[in-house]
Residue frames as qw, qx, qy, qz and C-alpha x, y, z in Angstrom:
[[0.000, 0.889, 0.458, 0.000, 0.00, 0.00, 0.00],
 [0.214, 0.684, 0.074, 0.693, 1.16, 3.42, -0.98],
 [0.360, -0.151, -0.558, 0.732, 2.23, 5.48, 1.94],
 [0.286, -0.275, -0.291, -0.871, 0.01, 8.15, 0.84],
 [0.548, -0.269, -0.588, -0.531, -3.13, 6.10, 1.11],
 [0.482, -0.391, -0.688, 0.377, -2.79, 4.72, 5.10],
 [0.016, -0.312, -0.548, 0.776, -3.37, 7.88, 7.17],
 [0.336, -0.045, -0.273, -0.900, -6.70, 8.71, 4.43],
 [0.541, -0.037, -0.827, -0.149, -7.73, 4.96, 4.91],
 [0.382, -0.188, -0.832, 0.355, -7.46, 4.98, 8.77],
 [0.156, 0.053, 0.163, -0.973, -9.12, 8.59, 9.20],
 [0.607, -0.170, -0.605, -0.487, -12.35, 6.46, 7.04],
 [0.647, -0.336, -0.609, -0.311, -12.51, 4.34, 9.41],
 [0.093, -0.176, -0.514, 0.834, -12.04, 6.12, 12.86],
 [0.169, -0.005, 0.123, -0.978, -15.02, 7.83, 11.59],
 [0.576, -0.086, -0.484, -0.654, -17.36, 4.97, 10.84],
 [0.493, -0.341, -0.739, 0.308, -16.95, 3.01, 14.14],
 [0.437, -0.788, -0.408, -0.147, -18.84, 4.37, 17.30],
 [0.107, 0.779, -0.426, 0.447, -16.81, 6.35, 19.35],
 [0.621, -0.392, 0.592, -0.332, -15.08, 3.69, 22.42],
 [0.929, 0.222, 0.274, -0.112, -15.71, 1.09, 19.75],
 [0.226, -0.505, 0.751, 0.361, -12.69, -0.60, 17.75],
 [0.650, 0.281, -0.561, -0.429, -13.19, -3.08, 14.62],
 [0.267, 0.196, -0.904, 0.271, -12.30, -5.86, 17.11],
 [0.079, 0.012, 0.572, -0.817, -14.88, -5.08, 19.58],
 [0.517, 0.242, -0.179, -0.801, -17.28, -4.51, 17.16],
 [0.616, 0.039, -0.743, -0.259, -16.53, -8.37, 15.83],
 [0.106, -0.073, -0.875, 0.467, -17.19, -9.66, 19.51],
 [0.313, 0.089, 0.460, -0.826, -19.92, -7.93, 19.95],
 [0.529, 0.362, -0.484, -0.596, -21.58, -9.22, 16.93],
 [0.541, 0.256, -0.777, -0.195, -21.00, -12.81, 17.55],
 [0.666, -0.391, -0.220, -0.596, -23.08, -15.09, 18.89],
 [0.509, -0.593, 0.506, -0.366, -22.77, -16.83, 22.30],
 [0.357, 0.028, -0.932, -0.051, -22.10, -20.27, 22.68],
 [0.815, -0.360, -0.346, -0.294, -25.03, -22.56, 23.98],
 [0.153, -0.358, 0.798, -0.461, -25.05, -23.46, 27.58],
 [0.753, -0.236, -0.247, -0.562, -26.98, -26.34, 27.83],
 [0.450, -0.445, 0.635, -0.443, -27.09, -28.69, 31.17],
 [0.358, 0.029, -0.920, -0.158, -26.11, -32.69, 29.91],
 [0.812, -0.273, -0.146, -0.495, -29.45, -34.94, 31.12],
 [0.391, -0.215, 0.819, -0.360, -29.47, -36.92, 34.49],
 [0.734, 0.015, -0.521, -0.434, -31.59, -40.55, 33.27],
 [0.348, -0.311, 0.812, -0.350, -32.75, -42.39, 36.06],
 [0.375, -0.276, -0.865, -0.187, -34.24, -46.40, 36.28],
 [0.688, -0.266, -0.327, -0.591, -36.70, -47.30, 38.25],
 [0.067, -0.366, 0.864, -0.339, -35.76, -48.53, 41.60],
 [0.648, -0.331, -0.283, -0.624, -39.47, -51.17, 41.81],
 [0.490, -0.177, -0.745, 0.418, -37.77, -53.33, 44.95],
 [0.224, -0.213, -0.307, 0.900, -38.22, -49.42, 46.34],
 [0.194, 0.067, -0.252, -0.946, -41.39, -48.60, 44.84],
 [0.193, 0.411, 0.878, -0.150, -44.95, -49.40, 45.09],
 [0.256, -0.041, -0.044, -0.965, -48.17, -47.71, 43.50],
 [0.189, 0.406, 0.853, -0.269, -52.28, -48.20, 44.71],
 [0.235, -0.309, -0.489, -0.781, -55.65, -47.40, 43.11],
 [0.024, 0.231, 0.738, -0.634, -58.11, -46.63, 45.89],
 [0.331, -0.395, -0.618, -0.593, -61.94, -46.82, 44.99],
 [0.486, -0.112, 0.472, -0.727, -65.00, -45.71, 47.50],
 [0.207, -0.276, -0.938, -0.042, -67.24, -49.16, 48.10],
 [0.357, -0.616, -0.702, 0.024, -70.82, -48.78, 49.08],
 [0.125, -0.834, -0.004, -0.537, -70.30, -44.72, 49.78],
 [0.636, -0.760, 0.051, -0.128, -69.37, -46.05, 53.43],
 [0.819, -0.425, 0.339, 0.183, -66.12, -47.80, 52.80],
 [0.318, 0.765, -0.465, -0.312, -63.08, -48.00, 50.25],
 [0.943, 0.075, 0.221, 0.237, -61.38, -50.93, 48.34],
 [0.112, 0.870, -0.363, -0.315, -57.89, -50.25, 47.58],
 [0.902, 0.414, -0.025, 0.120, -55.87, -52.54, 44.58],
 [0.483, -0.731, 0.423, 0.232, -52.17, -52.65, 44.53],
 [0.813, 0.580, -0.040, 0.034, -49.68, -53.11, 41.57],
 [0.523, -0.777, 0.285, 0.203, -46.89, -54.32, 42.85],
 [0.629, -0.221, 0.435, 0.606, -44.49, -54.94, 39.49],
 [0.352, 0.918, 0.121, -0.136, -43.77, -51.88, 37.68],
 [0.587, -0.049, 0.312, 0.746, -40.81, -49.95, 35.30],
 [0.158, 0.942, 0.296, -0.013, -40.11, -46.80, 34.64],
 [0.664, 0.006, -0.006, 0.748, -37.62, -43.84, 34.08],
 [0.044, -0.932, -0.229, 0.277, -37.25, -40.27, 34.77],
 [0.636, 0.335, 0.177, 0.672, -35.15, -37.47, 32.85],
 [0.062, -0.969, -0.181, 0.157, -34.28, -34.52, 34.34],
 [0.456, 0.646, 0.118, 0.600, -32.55, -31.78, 33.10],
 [0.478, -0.518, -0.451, 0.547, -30.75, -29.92, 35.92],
 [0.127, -0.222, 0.118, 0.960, -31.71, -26.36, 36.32],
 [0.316, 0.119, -0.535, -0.774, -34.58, -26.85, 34.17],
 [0.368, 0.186, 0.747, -0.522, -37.38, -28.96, 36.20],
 [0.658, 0.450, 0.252, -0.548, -40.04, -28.38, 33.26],
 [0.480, 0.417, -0.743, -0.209, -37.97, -30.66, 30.81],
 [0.356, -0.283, 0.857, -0.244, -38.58, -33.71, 32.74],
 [0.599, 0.003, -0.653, -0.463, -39.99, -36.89, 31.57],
 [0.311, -0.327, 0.810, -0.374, -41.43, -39.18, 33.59],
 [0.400, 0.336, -0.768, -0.369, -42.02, -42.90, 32.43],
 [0.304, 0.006, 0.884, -0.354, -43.97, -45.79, 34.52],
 [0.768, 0.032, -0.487, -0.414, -45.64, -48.89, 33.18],
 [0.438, -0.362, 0.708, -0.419, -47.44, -50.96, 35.66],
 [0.255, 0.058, -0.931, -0.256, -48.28, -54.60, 35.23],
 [0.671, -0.117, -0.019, -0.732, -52.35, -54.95, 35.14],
 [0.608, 0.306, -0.732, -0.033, -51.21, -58.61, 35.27],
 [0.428, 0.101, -0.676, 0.591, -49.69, -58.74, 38.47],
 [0.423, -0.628, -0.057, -0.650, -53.08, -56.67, 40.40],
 [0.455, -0.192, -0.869, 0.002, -53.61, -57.34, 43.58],
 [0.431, -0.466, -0.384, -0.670, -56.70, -57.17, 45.65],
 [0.293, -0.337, 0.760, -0.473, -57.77, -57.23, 49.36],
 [0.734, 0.124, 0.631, -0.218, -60.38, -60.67, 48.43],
 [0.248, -0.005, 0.907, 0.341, -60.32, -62.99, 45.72],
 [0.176, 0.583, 0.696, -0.379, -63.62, -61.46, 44.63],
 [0.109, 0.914, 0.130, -0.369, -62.81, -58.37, 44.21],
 [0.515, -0.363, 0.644, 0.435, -59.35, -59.70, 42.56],
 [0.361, 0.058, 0.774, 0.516, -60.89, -61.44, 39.82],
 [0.336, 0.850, 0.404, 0.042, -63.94, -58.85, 38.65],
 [0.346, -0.767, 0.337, 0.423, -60.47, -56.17, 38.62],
 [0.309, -0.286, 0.726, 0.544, -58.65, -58.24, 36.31],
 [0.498, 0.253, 0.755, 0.344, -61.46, -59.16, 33.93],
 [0.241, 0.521, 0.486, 0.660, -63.35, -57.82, 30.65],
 [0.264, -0.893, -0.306, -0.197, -65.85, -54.63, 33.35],
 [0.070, -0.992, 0.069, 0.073, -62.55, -53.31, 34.31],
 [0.019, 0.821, -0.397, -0.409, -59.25, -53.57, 33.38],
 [0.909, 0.393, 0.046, -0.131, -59.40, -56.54, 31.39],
 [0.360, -0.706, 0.599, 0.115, -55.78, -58.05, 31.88],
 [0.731, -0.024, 0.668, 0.139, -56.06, -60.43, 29.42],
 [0.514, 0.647, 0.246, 0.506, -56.29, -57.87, 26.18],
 [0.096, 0.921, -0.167, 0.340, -54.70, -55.05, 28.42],
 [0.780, -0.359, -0.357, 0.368, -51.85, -56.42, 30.80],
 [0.421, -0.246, -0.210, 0.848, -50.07, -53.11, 31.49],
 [0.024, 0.941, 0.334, 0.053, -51.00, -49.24, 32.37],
 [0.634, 0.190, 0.092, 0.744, -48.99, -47.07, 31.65],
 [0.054, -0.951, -0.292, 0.086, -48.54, -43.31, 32.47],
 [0.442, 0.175, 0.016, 0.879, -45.95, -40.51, 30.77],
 [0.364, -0.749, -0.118, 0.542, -44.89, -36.95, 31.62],
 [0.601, 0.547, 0.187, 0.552, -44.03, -34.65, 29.48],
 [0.203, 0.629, -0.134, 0.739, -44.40, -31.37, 31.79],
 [0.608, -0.397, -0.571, 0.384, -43.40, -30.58, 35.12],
 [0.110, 0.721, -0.006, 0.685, -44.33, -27.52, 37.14],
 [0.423, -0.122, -0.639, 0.631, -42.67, -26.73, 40.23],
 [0.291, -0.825, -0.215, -0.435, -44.83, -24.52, 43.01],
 [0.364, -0.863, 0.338, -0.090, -42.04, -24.43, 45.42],
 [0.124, 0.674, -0.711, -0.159, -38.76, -26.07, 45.78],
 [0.141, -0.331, 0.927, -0.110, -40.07, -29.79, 46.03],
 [0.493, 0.326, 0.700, -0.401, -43.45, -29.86, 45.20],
 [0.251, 0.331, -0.425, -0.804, -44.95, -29.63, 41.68],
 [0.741, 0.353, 0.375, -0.432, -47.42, -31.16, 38.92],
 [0.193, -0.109, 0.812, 0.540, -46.59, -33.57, 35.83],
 [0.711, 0.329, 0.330, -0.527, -48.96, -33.17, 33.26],
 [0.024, -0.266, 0.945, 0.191, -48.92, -36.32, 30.91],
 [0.680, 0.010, -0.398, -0.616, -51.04, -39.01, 29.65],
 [0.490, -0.084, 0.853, -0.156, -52.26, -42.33, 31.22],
 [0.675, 0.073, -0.445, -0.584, -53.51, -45.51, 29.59],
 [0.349, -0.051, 0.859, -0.371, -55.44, -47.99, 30.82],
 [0.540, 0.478, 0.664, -0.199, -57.87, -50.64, 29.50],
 [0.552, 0.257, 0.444, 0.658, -56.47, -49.48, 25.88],
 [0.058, 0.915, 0.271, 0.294, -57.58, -45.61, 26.37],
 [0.592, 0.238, -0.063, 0.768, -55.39, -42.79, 26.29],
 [0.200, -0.904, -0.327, -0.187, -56.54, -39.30, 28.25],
 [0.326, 0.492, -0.366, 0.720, -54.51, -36.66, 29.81],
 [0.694, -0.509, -0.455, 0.229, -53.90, -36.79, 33.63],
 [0.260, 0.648, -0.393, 0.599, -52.02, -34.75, 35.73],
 [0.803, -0.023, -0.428, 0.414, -49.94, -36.11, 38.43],
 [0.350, -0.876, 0.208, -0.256, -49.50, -33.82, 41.79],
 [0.820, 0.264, -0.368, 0.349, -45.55, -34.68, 42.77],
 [0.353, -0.904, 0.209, -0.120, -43.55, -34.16, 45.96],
 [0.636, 0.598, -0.381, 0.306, -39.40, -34.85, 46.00],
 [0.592, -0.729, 0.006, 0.344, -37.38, -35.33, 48.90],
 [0.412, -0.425, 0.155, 0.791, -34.89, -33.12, 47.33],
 [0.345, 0.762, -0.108, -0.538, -35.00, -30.32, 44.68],
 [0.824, 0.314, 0.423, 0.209, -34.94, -31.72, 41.51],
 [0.254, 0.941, -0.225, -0.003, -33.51, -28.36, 39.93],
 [0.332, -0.721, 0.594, -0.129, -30.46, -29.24, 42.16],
 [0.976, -0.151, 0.098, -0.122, -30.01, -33.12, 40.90],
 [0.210, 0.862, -0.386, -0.253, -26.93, -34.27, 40.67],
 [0.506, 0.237, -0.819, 0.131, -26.52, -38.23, 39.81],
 [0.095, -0.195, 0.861, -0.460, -28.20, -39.10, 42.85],
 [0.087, -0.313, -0.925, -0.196, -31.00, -41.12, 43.91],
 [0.387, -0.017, 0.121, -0.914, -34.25, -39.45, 44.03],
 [0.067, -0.462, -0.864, 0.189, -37.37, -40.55, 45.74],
 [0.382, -0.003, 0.081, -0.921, -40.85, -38.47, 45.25],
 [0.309, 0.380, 0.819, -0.298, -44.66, -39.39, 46.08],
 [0.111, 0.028, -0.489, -0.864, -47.08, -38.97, 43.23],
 [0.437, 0.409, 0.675, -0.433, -51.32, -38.63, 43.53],
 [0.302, 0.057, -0.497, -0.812, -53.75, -38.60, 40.74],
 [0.348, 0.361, 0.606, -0.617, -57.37, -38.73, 40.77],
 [0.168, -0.058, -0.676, -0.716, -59.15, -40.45, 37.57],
 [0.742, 0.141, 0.441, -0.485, -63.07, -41.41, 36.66],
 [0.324, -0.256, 0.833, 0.369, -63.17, -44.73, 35.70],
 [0.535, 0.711, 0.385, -0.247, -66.10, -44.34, 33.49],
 [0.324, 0.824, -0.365, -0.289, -63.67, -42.20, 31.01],
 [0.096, -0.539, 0.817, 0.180, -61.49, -45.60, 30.71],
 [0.615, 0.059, -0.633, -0.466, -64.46, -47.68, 29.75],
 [0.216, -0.056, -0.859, 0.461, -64.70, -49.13, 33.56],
 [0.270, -0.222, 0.014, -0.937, -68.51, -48.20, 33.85],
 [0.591, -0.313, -0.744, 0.006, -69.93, -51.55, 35.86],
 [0.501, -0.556, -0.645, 0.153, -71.66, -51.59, 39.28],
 [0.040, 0.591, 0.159, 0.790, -72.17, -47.77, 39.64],
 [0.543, -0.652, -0.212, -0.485, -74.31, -48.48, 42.73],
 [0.879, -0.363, -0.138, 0.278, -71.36, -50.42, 44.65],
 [0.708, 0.004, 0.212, 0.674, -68.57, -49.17, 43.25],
 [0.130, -0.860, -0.083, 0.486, -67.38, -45.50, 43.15],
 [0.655, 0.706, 0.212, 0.166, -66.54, -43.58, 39.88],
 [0.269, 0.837, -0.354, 0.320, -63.40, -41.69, 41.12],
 [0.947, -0.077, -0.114, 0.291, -60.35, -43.63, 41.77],
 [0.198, -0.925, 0.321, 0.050, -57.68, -42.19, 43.70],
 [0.876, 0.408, -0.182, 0.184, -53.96, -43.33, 42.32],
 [0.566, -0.735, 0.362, 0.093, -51.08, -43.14, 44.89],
 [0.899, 0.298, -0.165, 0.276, -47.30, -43.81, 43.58],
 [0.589, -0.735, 0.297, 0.159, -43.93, -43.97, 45.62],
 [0.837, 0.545, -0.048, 0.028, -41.29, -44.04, 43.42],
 [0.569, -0.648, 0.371, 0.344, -37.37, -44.17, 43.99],
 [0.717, 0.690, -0.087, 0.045, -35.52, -43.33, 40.95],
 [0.587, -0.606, 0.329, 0.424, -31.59, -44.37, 40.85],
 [0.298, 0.641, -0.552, -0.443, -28.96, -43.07, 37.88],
 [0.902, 0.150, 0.378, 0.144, -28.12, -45.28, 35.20]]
């Protein structure tokens, strides 16, 4: 370059940058951040450590309550980020069990959950909202008795999930269906229409 031409060149371009502002500066400022994003925790299903029940009013005066003791499942949380979770749990309609041998086998067959064309129930998460540092809702779908419907799942943590890090986590989970909406719409006059769902779950990394 001509000697001439450098002090016309740099005067150009002192005057088109902001004033404080350099060509360097300018390219930083310009350029886009890098992504922070927080790697997913993926827990199993502890089910030695885990139990869920289906409690039904009987006769308006009393309650029958069912019990499903082999299940699988998995959670995904995103740390920092609580409303990214998944949660995953398929119980075995198979495996029911009942306080009489009565009540056992009208459970298992074709007037509710029919275990022989439905053996498992199944219930995902997709969104989790916290309301304080341990307590929150999953909405998410259940199925049962081949019908699909959205649920939502009231959750409590013994620790902040925000805060996981690779450890085990243990939370209690209610939900409150009508079994009428799953095709479960026998003995009306014995048998209460809203079924209360209880689940203890213990989730360890994997």
């Amino acid at each position: 370059m001509k000697s001439w031409l450098r002090p016309i060149l740099l005067s150009i371009l002192a005057v088109s940058l902001p004033v404080g502002t350099t060509a360097q500066s300018t390219a930083s400022a310009t350029a886009p951040a890098p992504a922070q994003t927080a790697a997913t925790i993926n827990y199993r299903l502890d089910a030695s450590a885990s139990n869920v029940s289906a409690r039904v009013p009987f006769f308006g005066l009393a309650s029958k309550t069912a019990r499903f003791p082999r299940m699988q499942g998995a959670v995904s949380i995103v740390p920092g980020a609580p409303e990214r979770a998944v949660i995953d749990v398929t119980f075995d309609a198979v495996a029911i069990e009942a306080p009489d041998e009565t009540t056992l086998q009208r459970l298992r067959g074709e007037r509710f959950f029919w275990v022989e064309r439905y053996p498992t129930i199944r219930f995902v998460g997709r969104s989790l909202r916290m309301t304080s540092a341990t307590k929150g809702t999953v909405r998410g779908e259940l199925t049962a008795r081949g019908v699909t419907r959205p649920e939502t799942l009231s959750v409590e943590f013994e620790t902040d999930p925000a805060k996981a890090s690779g450890v085990a986590i243990t939370f209690t989970g209610e939900m409150e269906i009508d079994r009428r909406n799953y095709g479960m719409k026998s003995y009306q006059l014995i048998v209460g229409n809203n079924v209360d769902i209880r689940l203890r779950a213990r989730m360890v990394p994997r």
